[in-house]
PAZAPA-4460 file (N, C-alpha, C; in steps of 0.05 Angstrom, whole numbers, plus 32768, in hexadecimal, padded with zeros to 4 digits):
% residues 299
    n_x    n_y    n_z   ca_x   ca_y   ca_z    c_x    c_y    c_z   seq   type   mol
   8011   7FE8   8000   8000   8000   8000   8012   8019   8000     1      X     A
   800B   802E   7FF0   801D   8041   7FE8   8010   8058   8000     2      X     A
   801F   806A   800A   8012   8080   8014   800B   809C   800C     3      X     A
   8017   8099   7FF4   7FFF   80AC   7FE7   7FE4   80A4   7FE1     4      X     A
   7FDC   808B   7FDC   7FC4   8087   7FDB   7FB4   808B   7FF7     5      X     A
   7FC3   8089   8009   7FB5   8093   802B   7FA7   80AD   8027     6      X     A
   7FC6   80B2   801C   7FBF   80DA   8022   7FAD   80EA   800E     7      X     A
   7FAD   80D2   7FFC   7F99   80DB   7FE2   7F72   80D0   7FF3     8      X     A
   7F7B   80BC   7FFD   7F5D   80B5   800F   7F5B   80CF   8025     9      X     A
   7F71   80CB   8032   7F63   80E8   8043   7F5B   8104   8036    10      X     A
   7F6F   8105   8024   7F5F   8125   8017   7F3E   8122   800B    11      X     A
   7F33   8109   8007   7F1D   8107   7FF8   7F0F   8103   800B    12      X     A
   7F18   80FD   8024   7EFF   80F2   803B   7F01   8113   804A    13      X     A
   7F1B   8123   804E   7F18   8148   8056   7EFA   8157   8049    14      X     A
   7F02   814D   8025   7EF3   8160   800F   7EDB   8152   800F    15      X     A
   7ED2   813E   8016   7EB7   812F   8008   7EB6   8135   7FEE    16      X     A
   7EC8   8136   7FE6   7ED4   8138   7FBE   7EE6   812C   7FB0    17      X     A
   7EDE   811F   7F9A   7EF5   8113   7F81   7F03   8123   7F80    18      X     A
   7EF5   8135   7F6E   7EFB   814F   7F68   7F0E   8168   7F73    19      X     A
   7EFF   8169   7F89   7F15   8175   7F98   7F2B   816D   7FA1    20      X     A
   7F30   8151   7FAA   7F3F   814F   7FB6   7F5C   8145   7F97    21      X     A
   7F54   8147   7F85   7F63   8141   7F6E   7F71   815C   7F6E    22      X     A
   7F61   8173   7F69   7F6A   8193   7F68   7F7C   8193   7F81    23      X     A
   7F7E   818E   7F9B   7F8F   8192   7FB1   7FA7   817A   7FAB    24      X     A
   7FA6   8168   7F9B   7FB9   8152   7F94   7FC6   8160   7F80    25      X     A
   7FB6   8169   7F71   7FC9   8170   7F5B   7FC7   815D   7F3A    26      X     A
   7FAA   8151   7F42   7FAE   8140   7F2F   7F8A   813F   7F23    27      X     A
   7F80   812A   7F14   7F65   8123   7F12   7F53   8122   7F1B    28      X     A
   7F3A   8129   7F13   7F27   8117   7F23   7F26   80FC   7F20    29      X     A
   7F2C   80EE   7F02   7F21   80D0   7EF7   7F3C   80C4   7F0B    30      X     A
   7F5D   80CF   7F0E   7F70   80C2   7F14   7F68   80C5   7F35    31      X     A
   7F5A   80D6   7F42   7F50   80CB   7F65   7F45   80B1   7F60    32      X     A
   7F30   80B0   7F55   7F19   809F   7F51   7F25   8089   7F4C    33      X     A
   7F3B   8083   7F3D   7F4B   806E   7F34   7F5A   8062   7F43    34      X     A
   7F66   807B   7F5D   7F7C   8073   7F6A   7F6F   8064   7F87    35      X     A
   7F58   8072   7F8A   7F41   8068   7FA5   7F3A   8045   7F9C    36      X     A
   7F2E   8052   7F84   7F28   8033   7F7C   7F39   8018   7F7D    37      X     A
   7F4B   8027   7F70   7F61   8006   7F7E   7F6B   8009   7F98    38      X     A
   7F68   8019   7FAA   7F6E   801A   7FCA   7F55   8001   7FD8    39      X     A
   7F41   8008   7FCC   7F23   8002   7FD7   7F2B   7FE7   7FCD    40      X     A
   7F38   7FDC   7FB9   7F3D   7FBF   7FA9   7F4F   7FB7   7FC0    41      X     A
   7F65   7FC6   7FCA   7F7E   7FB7   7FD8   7F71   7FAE   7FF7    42      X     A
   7F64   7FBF   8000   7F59   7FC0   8015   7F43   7FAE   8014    43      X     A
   7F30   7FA6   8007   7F1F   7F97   7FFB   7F04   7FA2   8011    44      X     A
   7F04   7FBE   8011   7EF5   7FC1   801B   7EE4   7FE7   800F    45      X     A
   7ECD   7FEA   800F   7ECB   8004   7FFF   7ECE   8022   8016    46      X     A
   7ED1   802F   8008   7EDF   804B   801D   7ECD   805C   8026    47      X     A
   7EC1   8063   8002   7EB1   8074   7FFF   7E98   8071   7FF1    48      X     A
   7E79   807C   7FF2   7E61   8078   7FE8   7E69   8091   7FD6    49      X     A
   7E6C   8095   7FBD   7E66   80A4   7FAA   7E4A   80A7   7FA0    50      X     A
   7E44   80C6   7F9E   7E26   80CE   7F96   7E2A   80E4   7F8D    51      X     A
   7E1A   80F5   7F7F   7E11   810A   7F74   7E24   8127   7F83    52      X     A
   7E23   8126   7F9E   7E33   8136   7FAE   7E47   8135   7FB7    53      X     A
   7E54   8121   7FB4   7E6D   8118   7FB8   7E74   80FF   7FC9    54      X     A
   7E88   80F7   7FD2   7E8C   80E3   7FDD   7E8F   80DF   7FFE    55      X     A
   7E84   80D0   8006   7E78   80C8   8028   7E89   80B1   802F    56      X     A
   7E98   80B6   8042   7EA6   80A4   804A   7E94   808B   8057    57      X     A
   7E90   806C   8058   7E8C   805B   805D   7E93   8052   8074    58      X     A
   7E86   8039   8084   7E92   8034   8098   7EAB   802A   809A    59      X     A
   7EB5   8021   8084   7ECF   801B   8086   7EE3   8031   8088    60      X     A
   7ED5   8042   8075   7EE5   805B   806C   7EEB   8069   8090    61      X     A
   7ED5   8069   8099   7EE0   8081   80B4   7EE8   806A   80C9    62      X     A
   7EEF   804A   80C6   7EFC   8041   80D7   7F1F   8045   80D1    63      X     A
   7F26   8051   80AB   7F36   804E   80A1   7F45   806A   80AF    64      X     A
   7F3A   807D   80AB   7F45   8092   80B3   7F54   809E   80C4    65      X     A
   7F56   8097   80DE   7F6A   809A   80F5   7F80   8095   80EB    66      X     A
   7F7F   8077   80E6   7F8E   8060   80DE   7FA0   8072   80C9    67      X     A
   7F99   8081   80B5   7FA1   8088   8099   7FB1   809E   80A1    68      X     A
   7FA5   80AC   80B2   7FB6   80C9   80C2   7FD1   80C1   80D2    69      X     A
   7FC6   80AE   80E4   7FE4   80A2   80F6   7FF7   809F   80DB    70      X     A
   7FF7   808F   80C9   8010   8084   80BE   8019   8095   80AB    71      X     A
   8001   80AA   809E   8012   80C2   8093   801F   80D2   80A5    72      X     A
   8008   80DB   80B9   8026   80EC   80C9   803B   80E5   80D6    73      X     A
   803E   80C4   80D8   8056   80B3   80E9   806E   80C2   80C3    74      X     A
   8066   80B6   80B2   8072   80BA   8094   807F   80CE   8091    75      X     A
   8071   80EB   8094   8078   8105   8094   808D   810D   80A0    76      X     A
   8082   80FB   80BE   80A0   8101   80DB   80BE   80FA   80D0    77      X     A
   80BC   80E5   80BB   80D4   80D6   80C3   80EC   80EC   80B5    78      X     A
   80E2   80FC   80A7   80FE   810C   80A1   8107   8121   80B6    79      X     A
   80F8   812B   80C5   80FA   813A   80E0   8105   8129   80F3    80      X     A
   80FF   810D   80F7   8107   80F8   810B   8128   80EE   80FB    81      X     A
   812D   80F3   80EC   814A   80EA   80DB   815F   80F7   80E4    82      X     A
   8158   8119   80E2   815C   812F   80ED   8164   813B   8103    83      X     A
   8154   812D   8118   8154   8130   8137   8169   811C   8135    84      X     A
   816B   8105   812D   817D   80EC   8136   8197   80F6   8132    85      X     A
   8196   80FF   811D   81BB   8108   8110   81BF   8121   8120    86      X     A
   81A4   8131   8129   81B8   814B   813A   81BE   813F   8155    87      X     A
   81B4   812B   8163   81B1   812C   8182   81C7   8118   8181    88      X     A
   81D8   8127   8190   81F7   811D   819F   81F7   8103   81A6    89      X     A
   81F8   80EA   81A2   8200   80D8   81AD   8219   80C5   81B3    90      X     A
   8219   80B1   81CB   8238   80AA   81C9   8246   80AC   81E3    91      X     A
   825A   80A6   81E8   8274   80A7   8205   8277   80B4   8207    92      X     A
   828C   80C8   8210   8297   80DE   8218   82A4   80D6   822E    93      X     A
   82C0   80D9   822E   82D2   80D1   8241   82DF   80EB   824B    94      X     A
   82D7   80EC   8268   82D8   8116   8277   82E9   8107   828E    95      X     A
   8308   8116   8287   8319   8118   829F   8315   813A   82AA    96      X     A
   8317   813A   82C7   8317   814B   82DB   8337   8149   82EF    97      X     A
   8337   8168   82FC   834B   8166   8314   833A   8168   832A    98      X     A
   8345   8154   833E   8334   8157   8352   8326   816C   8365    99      X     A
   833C   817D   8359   8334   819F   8364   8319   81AC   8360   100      X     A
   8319   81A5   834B   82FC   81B6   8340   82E4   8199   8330   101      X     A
   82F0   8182   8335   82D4   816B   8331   82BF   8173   833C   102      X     A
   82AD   8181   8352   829E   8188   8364   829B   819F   8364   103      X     A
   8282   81AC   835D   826D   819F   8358   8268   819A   8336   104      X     A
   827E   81A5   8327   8283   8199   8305   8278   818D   8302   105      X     A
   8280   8174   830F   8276   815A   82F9   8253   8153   8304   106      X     A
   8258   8152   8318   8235   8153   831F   8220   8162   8315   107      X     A
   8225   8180   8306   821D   818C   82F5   8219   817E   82DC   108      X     A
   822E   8174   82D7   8240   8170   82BC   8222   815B   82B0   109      X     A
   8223   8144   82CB   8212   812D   82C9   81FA   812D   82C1   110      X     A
   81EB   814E   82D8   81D6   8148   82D4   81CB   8158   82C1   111      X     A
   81D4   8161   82B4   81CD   817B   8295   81D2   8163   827F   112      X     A
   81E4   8152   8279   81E1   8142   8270   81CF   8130   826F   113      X     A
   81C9   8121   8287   81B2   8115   8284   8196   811D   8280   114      X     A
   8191   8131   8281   8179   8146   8282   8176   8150   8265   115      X     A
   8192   8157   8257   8190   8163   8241   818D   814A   8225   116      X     A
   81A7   813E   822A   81B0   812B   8212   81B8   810A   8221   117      X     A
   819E   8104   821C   81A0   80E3   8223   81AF   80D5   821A   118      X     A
   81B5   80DA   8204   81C1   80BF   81F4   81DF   80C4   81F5   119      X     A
   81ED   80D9   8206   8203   80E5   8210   820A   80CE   8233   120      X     A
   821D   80BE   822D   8223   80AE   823F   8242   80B8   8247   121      X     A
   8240   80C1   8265   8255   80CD   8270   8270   80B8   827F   122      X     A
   8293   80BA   8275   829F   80A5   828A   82B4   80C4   8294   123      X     A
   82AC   80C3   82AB   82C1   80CE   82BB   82D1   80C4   82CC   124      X     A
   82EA   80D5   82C1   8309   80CB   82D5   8312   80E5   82E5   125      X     A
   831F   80DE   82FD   832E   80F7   830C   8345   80ED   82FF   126      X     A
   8360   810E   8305   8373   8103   8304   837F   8125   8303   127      X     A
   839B   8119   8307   83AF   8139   8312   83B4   8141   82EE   128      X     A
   83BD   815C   82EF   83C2   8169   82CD   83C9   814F   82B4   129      X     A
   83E4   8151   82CE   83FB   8144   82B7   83EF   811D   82A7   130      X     A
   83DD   8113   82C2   83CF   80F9   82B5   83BA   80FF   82A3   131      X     A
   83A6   8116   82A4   8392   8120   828F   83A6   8127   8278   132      X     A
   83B4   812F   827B   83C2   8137   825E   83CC   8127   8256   133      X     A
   83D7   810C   825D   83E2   80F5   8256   83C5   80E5   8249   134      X     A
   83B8   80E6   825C   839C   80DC   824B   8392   80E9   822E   135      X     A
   838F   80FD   8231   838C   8105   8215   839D   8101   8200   136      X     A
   83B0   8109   8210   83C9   80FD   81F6   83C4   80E2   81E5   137      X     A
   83BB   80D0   81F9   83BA   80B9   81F6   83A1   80B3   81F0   138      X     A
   838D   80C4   81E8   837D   80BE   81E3   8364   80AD   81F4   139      X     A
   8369   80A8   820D   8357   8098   8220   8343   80B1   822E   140      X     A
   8349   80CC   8228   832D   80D4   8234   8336   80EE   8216   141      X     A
   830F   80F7   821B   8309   810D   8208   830E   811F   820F   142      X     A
   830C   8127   8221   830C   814A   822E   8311   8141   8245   143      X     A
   8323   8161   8252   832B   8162   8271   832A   817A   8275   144      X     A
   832C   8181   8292   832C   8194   82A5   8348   819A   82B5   145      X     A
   835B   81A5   82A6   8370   81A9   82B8   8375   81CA   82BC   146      X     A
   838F   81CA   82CD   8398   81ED   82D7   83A7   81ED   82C1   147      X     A
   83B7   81E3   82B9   83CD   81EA   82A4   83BD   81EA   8285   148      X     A
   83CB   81F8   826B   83C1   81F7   8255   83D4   81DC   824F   149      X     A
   83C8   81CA   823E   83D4   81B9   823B   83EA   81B8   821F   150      X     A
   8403   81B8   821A   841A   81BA   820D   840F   81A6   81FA   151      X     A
   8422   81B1   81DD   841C   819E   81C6   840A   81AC   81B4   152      X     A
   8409   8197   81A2   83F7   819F   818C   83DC   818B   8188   153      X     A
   83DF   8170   819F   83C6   8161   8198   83B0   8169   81A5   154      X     A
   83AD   8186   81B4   839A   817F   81C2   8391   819A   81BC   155      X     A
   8374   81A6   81C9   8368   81C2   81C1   835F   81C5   81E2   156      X     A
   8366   81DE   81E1   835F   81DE   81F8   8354   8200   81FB   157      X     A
   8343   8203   820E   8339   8223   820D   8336   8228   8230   158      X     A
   833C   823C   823C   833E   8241   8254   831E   8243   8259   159      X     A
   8319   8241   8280   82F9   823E   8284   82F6   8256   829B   160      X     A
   830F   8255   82A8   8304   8268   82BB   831E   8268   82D2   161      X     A
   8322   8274   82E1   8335   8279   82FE   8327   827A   8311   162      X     A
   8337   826E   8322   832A   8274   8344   8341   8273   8357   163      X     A
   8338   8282   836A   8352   828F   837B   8353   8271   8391   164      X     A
   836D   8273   838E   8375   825D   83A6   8373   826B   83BC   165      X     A
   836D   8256   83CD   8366   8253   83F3   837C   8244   8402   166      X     A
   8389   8252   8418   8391   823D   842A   8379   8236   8441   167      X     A
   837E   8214   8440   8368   8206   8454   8377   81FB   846D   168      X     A
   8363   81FA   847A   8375   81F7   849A   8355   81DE   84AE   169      X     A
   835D   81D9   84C3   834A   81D4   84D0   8333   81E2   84D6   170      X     A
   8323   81DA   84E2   8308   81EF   84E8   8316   81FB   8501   171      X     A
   830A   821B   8505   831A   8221   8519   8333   822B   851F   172      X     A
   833E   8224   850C   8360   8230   850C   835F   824D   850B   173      X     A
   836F   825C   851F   836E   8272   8521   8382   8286   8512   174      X     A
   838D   8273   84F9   839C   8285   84E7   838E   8284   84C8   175      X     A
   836D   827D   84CF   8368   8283   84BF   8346   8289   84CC   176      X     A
   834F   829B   84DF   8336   82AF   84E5   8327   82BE   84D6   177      X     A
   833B   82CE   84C6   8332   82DF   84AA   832C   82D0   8492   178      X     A
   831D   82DE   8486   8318   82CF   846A   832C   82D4   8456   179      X     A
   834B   82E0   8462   835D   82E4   8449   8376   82DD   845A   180      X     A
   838B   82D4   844D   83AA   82CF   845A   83BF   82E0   8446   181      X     A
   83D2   82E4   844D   83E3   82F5   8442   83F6   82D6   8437   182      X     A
   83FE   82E2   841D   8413   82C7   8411   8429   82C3   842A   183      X     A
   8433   82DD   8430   8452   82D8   844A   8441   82C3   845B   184      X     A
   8434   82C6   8467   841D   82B7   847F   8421   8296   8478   185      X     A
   8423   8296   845B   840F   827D   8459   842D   8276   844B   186      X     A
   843F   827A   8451   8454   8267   8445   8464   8262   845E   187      X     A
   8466   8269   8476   8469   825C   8492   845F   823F   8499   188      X     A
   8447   823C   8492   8434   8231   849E   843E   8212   8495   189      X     A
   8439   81FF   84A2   843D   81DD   84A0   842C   81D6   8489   190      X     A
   8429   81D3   8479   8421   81CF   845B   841A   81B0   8457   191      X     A
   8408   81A5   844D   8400   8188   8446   83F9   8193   8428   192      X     A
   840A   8182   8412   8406   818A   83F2   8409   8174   83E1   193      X     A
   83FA   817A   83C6   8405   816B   83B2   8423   8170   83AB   194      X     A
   8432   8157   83A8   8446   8156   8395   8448   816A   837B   195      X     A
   845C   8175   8369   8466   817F   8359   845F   8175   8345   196      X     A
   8457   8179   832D   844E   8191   8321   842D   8192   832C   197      X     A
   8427   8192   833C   840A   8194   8341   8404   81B9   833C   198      X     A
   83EC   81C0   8329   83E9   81D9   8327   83E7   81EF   8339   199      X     A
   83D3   81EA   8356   83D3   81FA   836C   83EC   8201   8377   200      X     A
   83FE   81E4   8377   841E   81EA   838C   8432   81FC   8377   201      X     A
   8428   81F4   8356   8442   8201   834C   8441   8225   834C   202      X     A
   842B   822A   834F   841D   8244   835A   8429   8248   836C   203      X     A
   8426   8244   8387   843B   8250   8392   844A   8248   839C   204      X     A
   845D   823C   8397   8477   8236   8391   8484   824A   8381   205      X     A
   8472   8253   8365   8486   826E   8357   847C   8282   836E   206      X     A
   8470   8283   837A   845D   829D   8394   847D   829E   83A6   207      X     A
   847C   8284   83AF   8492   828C   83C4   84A5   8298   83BF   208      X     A
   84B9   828C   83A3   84D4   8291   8396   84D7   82B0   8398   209      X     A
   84B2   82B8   838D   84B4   82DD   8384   84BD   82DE   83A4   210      X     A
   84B9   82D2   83AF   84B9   82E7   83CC   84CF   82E0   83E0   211      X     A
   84E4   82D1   83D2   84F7   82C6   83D9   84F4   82B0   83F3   212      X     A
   84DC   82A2   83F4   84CF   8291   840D   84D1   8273   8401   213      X     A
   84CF   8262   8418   84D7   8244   840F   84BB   823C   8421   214      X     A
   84A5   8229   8417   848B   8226   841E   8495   8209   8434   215      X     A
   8482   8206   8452   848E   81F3   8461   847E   81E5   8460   216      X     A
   8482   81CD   8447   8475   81BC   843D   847B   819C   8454   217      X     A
   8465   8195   8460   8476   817E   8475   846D   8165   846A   218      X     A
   845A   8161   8454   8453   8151   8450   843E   8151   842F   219      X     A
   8445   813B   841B   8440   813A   8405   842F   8120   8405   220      X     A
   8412   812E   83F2   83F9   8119   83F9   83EE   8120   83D5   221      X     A
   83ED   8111   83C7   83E1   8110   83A9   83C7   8112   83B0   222      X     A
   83B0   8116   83BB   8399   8110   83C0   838A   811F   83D2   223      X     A
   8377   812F   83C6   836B   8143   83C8   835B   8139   83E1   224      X     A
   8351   812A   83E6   833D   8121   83F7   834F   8116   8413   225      X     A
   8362   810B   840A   8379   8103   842C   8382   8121   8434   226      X     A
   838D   812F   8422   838F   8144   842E   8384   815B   8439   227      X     A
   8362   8159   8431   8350   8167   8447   8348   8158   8458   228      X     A
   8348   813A   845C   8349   812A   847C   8358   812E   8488   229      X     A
   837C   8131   8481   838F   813D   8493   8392   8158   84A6   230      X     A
   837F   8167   8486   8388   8182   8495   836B   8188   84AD   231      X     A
   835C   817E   849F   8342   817E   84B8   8349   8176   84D4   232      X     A
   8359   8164   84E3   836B   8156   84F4   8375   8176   84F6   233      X     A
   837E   818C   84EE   838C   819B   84FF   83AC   819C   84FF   234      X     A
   83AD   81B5   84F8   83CD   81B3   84FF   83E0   81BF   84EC   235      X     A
   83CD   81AF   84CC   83D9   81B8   84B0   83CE   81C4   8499   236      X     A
   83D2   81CC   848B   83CA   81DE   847C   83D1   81D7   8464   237      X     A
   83B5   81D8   844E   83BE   81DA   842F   83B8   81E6   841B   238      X     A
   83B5   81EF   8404   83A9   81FF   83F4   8399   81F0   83E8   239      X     A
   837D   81FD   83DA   8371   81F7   83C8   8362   8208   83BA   240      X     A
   8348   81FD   83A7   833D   820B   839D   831B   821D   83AA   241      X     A
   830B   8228   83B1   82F8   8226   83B5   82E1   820D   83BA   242      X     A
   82E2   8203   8392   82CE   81E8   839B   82D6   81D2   83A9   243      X     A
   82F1   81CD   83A5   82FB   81B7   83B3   8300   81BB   83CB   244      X     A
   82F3   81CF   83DD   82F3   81C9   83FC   82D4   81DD   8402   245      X     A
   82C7   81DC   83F6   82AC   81EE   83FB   829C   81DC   840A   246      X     A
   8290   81C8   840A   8284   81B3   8418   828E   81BB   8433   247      X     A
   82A7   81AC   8434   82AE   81A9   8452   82B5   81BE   8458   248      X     A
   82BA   81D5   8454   82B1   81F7   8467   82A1   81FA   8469   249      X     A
   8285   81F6   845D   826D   81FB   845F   825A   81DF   8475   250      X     A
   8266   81CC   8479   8268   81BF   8490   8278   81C2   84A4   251      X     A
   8286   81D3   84A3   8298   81DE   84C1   82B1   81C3   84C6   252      X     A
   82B5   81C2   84B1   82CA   81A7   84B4   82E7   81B2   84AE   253      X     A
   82E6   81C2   84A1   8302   81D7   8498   8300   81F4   8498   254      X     A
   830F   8201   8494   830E   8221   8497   8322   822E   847A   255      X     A
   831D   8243   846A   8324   824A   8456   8324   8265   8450   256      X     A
   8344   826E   8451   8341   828B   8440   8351   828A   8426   257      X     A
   8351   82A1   8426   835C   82A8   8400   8370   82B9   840C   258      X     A
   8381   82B0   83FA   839E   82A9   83F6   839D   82CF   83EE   259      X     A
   83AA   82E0   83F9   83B3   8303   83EB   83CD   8308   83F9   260      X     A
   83CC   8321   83E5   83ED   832B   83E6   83FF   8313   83D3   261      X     A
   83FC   8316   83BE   83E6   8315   83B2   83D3   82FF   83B4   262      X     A
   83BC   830B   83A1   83A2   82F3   83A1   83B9   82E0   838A   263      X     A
   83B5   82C7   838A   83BD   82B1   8381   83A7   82A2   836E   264      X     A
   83A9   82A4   8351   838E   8296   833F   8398   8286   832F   265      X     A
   8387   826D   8337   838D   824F   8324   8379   824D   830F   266      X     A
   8382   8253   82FA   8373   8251   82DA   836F   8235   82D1   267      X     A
   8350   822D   82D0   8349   8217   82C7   834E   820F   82A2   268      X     A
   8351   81FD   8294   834F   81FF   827A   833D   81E3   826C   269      X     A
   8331   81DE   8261   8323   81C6   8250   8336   81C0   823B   270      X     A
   8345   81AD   823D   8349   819F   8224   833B   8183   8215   271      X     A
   8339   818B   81F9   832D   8179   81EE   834C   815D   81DC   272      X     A
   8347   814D   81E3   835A   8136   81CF   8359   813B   81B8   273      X     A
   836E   8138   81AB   8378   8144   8188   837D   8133   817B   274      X     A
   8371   8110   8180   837A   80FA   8175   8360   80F4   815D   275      X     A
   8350   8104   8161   833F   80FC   8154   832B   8119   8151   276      X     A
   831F   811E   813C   8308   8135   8136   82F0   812E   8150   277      X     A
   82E7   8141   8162   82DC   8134   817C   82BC   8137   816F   278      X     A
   82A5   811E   8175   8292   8120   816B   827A   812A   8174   279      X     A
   8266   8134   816A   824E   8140   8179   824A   813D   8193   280      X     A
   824D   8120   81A6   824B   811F   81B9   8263   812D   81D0   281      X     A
   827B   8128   81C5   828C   813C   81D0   8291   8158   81D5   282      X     A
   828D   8160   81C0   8285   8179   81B8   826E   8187   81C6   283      X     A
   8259   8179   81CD   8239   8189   81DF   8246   817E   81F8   284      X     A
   825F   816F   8205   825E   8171   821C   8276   8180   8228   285      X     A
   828B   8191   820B   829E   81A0   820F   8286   81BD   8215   286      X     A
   8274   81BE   8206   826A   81D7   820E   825A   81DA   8222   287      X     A
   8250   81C4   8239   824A   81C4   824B   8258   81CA   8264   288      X     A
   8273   81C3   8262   8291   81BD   8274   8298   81E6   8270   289      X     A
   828E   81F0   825A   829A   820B   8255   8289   8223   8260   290      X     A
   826E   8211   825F   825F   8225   8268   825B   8229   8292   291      X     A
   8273   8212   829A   8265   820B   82B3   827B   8222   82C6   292      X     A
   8274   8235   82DE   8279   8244   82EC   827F   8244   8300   293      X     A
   8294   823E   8317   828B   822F   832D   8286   8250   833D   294      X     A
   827E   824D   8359   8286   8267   8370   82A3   826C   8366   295      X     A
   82A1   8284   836A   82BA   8294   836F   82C6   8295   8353   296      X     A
   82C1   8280   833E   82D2   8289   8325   82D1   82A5   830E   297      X     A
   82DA   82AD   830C   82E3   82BC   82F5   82EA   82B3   82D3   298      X     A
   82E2   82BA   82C9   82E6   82AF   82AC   8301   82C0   82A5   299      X     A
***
């Protein structure tokens, strides 16, 4: 069964006309009449009562009708439904983060995705600069979130925003009564840090040199999360970013000011992997990662 003959039945069952509905076709009256008639043959059933005033749809005819509408306008859809399929993003997306700023990122990240573009399946990894950039290199993740711009030519990368580093301390510590520390202040102090090249320490590290100071680092911890259980315990002190200690200040578990004399700002950047042209799905979730803002940042 052809579906023009549908749509040729519905225009004649609209018009209660051969006639007319031939003029809205574009064609005959005798070639409707012809084209009904062998419909009414395939179907083995009659459509329409033809008389003097035109044509009356039958009881078959108005059981036909719904029926005739559904599958033309399912027909119509499918080039709009082709359409939708090839624009809407689907696929993996492999999103490395620094642990600094994962929170509340990626929980954003997740749920705009899931809300927006379903067929967008998210794998996230943590990891310090220098392993996200090894990943990309290597091709095992699509996009990352690091402080540094990443070197080379395989990768694209566009800056997202800064945020001023904090030294964190226990709750309560009384050298960090104020909501601000002077850099001299905070390069005394017993220090719990990432290892070298980590982006916050290499910050100031060049901070100190300007100021001819050596930072009293007592102890080296890769891991963002041991070293706010340490420093919560009392005693020591580390730097970070805003998001990565906002929770636990706002639970009274740590205490946090910003780093002046000078203010101290760690520039976030998105790189995308250069191993490959990145596809729709990567791409709607690079511009989700660009559009995202945390407290306190600056573009």
């Amino acid at each position: 069964m052809e579906l023009d003959a549908l749509r040729l039945f519905l225009h004649v069952a609209a018009t209660g006309s051969f006639s007319r509905a031939a003029a809205l076709m574009g064609t005959t009256q005798p070639a409707v009449s012809k084209r009904i008639g062998a419909l009414e043959q395939e179907l083995a059933a009659r459509l329409f009562e033809r008389t003097g005033r035109g044509a009356h749809l039958t009881d078959a005819g108005r059981v036909l009708v719904p029926r005739a509408e559904a599958l033309t306008a399912e027909a119509a859809g499918l080039a709009d439904y082709l359409t939708r399929e090839r624009n809407t993003p689907k696929g993996t997306v492999r999103f490395a983060v620094q642990p600094s700023i994962g929170w509340p990122l990626v929980g954003d990240l997740i749920a705009t995705v899931a809300a927006r573009y379903p067929g967008i399946r998210l794998q996230v990894a943590e990891g310090t600069t220098r392993q996200i950039e090894e990943w990309l290199a290597d091709g095992r993740v699509d996009l990352g979130v690091i402080s540094t711009a990443p070197p080379g030519s395989r990768t694209e990368a566009s800056r997202l925003f800064t945020l001023p580093l904090l030294v964190v301390s226990g709750a309560g510590d009384l050298e960090l009564r104020r909501p601000t520390l002077p850099f001299v202040r905070l390069a005394g102090l017993p220090m719990v840090i990432a290892t070298m090249p980590n982006g916050g320490r290499v910050l100031i590290e060049e901070e100190a040199r300007r100021h001819g100071l050596a930072l009293n680092v007592v102890l080296e911890v890769n891991s963002i999360h041991l070293i706010k259980r340490l420093v919560a315990r009392g005693g020591l002190y580390t730097i970070a970013s805003p998001p990565a200690v906002a929770a636990e200040v706002a639970a009274g578990e740590l205490a946090a000011a910003r780093i002046v004399q000078p203010v101290i700002r760690q520039t976030f950047h998105l790189a995308i992997g250069g191993r490959r042209q990145p596809g729709a799905a990567v791409t709607t979730v690079a511009e989700l990662v660009r559009a995202f803002r945390p407290a306190a940042a600056k573009a």
